[in-house]
Each structure stands twice: as structure tokens, then as C-alpha cells.
N, CA, C and O atoms as CSV, one atom per row, in Angstrom:
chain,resi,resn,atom,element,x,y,z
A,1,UNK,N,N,0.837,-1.168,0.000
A,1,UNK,CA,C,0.000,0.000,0.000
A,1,UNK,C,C,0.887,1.238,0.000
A,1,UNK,O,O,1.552,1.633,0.958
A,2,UNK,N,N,0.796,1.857,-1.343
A,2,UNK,CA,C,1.156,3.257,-0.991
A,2,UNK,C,C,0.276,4.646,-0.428
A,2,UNK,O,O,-0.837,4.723,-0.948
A,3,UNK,N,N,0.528,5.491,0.323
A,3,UNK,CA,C,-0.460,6.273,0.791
A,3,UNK,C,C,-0.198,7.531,-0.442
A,3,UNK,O,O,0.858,8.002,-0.863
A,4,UNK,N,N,-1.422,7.790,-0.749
A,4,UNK,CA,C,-1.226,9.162,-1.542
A,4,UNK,C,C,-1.916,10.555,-0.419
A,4,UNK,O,O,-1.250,11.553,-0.146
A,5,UNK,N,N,-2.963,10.376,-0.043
A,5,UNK,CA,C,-3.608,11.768,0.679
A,5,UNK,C,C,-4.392,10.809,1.649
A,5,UNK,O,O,-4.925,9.714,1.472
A,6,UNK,N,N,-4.230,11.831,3.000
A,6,UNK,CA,C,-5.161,11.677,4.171
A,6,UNK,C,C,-5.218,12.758,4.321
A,6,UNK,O,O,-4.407,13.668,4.492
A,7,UNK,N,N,-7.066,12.583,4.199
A,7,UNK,CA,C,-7.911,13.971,5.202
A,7,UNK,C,C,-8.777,13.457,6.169
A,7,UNK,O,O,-9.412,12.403,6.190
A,8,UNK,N,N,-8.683,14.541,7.110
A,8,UNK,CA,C,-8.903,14.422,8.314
A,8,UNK,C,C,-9.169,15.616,8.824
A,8,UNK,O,O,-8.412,16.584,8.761
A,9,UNK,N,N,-10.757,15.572,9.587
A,9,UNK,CA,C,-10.966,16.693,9.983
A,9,UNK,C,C,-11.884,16.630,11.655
A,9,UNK,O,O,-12.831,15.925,12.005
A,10,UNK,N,N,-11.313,17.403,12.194
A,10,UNK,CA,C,-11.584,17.142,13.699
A,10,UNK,C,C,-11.093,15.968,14.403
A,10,UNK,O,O,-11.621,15.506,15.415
A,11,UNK,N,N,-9.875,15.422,13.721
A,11,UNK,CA,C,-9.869,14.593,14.374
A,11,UNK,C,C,-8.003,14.329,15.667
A,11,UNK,O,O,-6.938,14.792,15.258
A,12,UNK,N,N,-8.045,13.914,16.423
A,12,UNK,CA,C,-7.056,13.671,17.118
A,12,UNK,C,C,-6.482,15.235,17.359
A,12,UNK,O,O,-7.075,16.307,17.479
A,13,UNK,N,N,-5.144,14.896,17.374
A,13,UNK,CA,C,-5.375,17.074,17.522
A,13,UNK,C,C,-5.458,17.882,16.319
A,13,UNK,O,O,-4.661,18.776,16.605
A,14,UNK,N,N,-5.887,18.149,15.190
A,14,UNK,CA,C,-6.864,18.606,14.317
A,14,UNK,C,C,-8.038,18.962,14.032
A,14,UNK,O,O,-8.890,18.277,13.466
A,15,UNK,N,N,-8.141,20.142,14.444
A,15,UNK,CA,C,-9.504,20.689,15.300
A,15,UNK,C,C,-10.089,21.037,13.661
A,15,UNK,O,O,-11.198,20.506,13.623
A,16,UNK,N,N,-9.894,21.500,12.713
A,16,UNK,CA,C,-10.051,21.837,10.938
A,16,UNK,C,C,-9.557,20.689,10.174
A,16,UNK,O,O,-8.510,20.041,10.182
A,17,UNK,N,N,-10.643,20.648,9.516
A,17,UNK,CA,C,-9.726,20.060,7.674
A,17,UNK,C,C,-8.519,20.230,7.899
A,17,UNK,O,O,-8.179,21.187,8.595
A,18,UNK,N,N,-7.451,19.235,7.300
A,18,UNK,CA,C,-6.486,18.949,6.977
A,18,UNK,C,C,-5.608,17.700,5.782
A,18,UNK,O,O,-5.713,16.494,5.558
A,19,UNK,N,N,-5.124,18.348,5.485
A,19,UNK,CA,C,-4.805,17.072,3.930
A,19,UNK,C,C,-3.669,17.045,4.156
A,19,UNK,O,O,-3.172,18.162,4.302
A,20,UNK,N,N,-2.521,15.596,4.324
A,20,UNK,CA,C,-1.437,15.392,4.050
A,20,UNK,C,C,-1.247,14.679,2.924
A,20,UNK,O,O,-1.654,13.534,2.727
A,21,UNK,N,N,-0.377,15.629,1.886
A,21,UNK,CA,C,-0.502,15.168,0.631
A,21,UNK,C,C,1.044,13.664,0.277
A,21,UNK,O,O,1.873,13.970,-0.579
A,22,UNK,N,N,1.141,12.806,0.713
A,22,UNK,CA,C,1.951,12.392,0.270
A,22,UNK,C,C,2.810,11.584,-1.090
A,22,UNK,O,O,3.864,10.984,-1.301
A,23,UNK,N,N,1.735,11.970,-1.711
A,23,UNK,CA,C,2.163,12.162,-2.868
A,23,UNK,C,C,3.917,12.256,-3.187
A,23,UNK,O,O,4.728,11.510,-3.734
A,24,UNK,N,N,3.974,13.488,-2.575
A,24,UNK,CA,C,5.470,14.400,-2.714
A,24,UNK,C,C,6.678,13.581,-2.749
A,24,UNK,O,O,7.656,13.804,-3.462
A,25,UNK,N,N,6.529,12.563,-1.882
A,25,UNK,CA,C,7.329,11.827,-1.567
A,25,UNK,C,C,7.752,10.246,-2.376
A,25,UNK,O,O,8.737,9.508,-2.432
A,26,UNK,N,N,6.258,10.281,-2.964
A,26,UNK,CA,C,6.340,8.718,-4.212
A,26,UNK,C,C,7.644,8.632,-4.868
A,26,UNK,O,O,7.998,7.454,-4.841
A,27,UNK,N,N,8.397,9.274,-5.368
A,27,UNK,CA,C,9.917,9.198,-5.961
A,27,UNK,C,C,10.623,8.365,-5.049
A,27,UNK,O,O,10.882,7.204,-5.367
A,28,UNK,N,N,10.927,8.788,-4.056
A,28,UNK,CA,C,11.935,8.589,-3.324
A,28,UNK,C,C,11.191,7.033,-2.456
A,28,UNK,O,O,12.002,6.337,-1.846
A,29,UNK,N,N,9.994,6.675,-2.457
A,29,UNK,CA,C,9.831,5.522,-1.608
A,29,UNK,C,C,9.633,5.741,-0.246
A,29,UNK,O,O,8.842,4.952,0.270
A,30,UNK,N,N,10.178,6.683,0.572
A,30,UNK,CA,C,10.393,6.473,1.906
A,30,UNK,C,C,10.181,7.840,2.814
A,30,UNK,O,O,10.519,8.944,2.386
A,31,UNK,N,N,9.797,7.713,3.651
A,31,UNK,CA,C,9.477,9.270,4.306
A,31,UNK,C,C,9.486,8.921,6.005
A,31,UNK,O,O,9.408,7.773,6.444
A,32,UNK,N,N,9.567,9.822,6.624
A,32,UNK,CA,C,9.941,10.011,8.094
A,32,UNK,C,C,8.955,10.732,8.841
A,32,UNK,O,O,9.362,11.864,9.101
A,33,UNK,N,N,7.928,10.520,9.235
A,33,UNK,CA,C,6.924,11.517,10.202
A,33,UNK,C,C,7.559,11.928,11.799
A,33,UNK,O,O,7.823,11.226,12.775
A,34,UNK,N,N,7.620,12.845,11.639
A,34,UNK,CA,C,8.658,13.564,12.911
A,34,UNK,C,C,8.009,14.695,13.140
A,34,UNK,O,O,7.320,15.298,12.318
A,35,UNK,N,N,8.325,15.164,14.838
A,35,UNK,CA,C,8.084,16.719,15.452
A,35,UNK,C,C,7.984,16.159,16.242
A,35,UNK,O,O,8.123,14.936,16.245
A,36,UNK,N,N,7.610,17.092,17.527
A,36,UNK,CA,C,7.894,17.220,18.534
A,36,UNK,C,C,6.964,16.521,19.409
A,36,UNK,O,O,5.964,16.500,18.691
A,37,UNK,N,N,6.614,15.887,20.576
A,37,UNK,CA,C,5.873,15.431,21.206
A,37,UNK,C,C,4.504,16.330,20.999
A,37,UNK,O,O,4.332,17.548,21.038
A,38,UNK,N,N,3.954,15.662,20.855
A,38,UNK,CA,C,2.404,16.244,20.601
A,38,UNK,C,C,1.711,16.735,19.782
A,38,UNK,O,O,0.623,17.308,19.830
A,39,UNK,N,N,2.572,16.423,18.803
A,39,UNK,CA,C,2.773,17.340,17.371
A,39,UNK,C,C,1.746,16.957,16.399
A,39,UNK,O,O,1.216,17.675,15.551
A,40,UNK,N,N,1.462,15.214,16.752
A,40,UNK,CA,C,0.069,15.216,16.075
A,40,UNK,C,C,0.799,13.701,14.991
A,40,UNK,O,O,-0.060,13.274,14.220
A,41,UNK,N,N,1.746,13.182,14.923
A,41,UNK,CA,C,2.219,12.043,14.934
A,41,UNK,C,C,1.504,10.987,14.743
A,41,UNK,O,O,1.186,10.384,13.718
A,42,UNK,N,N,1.230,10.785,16.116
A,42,UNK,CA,C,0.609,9.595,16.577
A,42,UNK,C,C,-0.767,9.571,15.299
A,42,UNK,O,O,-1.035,8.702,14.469
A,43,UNK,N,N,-1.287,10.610,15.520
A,43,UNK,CA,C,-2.397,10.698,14.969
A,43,UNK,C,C,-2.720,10.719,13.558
A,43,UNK,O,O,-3.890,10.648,13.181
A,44,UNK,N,N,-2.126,10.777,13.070
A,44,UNK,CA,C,-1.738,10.366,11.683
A,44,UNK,C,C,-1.623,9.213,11.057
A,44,UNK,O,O,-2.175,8.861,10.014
A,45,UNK,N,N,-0.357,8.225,12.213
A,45,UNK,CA,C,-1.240,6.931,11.744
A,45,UNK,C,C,-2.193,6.418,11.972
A,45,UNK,O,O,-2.632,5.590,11.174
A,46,UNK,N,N,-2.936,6.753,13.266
A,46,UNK,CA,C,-4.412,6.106,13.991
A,46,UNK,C,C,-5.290,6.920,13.018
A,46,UNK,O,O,-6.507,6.840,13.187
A,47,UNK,N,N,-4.664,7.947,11.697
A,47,UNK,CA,C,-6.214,8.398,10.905
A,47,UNK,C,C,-6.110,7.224,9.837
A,47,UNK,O,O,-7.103,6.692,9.340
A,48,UNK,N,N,-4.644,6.838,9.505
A,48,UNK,CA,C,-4.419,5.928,8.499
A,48,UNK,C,C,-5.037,4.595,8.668
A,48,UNK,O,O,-5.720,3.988,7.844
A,49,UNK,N,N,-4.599,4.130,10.192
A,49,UNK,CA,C,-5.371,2.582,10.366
A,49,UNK,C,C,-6.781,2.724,10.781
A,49,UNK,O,O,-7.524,1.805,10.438
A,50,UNK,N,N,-7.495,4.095,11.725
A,50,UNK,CA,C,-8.689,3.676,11.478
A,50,UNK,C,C,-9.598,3.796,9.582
A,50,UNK,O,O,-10.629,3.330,9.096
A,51,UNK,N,N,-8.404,4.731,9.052
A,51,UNK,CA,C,-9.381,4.735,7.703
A,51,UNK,C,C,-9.436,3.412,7.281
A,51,UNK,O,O,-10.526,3.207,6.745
A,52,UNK,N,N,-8.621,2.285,7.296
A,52,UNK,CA,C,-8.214,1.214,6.708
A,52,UNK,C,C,-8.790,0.146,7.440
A,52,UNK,O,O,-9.094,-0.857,6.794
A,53,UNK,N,N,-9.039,0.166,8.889
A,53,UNK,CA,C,-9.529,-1.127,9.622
A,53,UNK,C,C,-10.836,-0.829,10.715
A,53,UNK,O,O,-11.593,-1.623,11.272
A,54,UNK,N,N,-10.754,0.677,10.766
A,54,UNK,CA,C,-11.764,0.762,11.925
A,54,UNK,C,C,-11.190,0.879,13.445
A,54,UNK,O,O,-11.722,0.755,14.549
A,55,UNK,N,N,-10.245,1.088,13.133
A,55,UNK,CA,C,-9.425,0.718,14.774
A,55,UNK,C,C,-8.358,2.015,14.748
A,55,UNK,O,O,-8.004,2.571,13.708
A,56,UNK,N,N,-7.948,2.361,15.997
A,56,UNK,CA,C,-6.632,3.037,16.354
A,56,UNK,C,C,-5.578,1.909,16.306
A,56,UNK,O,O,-5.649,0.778,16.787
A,57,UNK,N,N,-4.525,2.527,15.568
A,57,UNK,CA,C,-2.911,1.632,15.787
A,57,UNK,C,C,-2.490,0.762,16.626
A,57,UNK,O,O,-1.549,1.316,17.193
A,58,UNK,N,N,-2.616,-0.250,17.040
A,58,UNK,CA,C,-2.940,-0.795,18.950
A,58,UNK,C,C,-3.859,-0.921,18.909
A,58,UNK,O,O,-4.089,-2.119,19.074
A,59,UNK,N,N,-4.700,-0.389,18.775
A,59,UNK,CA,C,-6.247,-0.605,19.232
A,59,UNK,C,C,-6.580,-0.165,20.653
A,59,UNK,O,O,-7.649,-0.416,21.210
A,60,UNK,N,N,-5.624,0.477,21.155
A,60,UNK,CA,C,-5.615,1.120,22.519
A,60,UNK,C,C,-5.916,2.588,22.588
A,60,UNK,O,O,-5.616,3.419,23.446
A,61,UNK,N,N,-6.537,2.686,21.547
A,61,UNK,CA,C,-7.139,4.476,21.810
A,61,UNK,C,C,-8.937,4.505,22.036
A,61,UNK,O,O,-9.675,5.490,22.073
A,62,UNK,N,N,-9.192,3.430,22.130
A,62,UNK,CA,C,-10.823,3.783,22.009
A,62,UNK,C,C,-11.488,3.350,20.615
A,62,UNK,O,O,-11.031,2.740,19.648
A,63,UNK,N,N,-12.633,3.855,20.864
A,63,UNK,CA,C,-13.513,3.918,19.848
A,63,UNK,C,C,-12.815,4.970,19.063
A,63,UNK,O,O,-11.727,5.471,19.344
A,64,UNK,N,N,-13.842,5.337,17.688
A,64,UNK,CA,C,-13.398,6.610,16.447
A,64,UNK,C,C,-14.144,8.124,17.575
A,64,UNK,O,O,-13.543,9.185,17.743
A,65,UNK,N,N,-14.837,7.955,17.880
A,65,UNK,CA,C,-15.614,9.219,19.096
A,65,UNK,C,C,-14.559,9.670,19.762
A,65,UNK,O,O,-14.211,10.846,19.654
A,66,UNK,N,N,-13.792,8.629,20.685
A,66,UNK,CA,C,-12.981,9.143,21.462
A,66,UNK,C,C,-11.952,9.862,20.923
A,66,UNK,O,O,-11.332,10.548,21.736
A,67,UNK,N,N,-11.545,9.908,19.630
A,67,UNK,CA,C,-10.332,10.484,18.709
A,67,UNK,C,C,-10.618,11.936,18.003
A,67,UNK,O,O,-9.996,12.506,17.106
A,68,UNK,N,N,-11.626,12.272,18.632
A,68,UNK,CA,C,-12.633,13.462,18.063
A,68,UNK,C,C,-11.781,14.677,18.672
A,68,UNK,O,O,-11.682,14.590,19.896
A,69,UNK,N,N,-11.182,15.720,18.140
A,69,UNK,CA,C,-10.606,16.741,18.594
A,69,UNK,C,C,-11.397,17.530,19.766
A,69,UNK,O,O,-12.503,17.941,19.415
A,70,UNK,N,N,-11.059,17.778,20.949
A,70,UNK,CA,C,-11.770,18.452,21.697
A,70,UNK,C,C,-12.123,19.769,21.353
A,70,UNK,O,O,-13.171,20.306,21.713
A,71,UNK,N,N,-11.206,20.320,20.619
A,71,UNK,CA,C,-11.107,22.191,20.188
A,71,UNK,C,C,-11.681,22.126,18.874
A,71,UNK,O,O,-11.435,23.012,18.055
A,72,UNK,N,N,-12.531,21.015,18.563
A,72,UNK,CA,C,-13.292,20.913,17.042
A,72,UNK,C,C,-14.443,21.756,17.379
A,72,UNK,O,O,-14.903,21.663,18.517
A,73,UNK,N,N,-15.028,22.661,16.440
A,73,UNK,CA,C,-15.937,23.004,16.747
A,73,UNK,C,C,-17.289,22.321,16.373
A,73,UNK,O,O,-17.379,21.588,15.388
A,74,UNK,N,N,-18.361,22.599,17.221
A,74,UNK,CA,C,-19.498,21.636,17.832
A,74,UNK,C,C,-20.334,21.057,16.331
A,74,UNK,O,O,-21.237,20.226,16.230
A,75,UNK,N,N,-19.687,21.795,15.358
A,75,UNK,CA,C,-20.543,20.884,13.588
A,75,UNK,C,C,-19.614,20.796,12.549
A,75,UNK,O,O,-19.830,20.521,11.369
A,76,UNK,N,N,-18.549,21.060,13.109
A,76,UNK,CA,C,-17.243,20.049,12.849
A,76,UNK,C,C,-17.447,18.858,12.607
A,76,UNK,O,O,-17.362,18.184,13.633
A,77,UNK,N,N,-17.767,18.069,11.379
A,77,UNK,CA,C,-18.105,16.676,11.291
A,77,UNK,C,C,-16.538,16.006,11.410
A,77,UNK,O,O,-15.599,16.298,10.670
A,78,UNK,N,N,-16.509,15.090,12.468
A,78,UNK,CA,C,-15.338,14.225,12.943
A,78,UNK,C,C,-15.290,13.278,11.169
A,78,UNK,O,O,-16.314,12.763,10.718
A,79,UNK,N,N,-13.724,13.223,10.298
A,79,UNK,CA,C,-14.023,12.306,9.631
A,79,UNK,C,C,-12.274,12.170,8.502
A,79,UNK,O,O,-11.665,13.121,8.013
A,80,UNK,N,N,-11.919,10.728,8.409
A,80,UNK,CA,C,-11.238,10.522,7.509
A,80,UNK,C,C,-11.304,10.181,6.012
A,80,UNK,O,O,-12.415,9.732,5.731
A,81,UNK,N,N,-10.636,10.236,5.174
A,81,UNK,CA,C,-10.287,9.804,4.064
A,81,UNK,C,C,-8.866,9.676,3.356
A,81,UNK,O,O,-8.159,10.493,2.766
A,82,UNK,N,N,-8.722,8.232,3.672
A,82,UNK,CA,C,-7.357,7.422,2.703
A,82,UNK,C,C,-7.325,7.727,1.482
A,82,UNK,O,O,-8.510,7.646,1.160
A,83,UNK,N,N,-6.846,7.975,0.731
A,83,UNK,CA,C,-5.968,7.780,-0.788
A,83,UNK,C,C,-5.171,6.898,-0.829
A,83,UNK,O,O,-4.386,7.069,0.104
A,84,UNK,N,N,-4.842,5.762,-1.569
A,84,UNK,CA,C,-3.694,5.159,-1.349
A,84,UNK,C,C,-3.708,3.930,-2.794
A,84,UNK,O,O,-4.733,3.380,-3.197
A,85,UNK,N,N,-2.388,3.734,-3.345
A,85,UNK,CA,C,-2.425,2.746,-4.630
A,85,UNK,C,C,-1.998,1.432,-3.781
A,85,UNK,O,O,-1.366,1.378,-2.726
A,86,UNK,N,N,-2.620,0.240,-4.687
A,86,UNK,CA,C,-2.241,-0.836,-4.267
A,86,UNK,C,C,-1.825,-1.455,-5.396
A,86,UNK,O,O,-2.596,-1.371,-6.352
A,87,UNK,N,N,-0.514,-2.233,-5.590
A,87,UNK,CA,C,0.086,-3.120,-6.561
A,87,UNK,C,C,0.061,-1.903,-7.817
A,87,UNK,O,O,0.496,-2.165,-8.939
């Protein structure tokens, strides 16, 4: 599975829409998700595996509710979408 775009909005600490385009990176094969503690990491892959399985990474974060940005505002629809090529 290659990932091309995840959006994600309200979710984990992502209180707005947000698109990580990874695209950018298809040349090269390989990429590094880094920053600083709290930076929003984690959450990136738990948008990737719940888009893909329904679950947080572990499966130790809860339900998809519990991953709901607190600073989302109240019609902020909580929600992902994968992009990604296979074979």
C-alpha cells in the first residue's frame, strides 16, 4: 500500500480540515513523520489505520468518538479519508 492523501478533519489534535498530501514523496519511496511530542504524529497513523480497519494503531485508543478533537468546533463533522495505490 502506498499512501497518496489523508484527510482528516476534527480529528485527534486537528480541530479543521487537513490534507497530508503524500504524494510528494512517491519518488523517493520512503518518508519520516517527525516533530515534537504532541505534534500530532501519533495521529496520523491512527487516521491511516482507522481509515483502513476501523481501529486506532494498537487498538488502545478507544472507539473513532474518542479520537474526536476536543477544540473541534461543535458541527465540525469528525471524519477521515485514505488515498492510497495498491500493486
Amino acid at each position: 500500500m502506498i499512501p497518496i492523501t489523508l484527510r482528516m478533519g476534527a480529528f485527534g489534535p486537528y480541530a479543521k480540515e487537513e490534507t497530508i498530501d503524500f504524494s510528494y514523496f512517491q519518488d523517493s519511496g520512503l518518508f519520516l513523520i517527525y516533530g515534537p511530542t504532541g505534534a500530532g504524529k501519533s495521529a496520523i497513523l491512527d487516521g491511516m489505520t482507522y481509515a483502513l480497519y476501523g481501529k486506532s494503531s494498537g487498538g488502545v485508543r478507544g472507539d473513532f468518538s474518542s479520537m474526536r478533537c476536543q477544540y473541534a468546533a461543535e458541527r465540525q463533522p469528525t471524519f477521515l479519508e485514505l488515498t492510497f495505490s495498491h500493486r
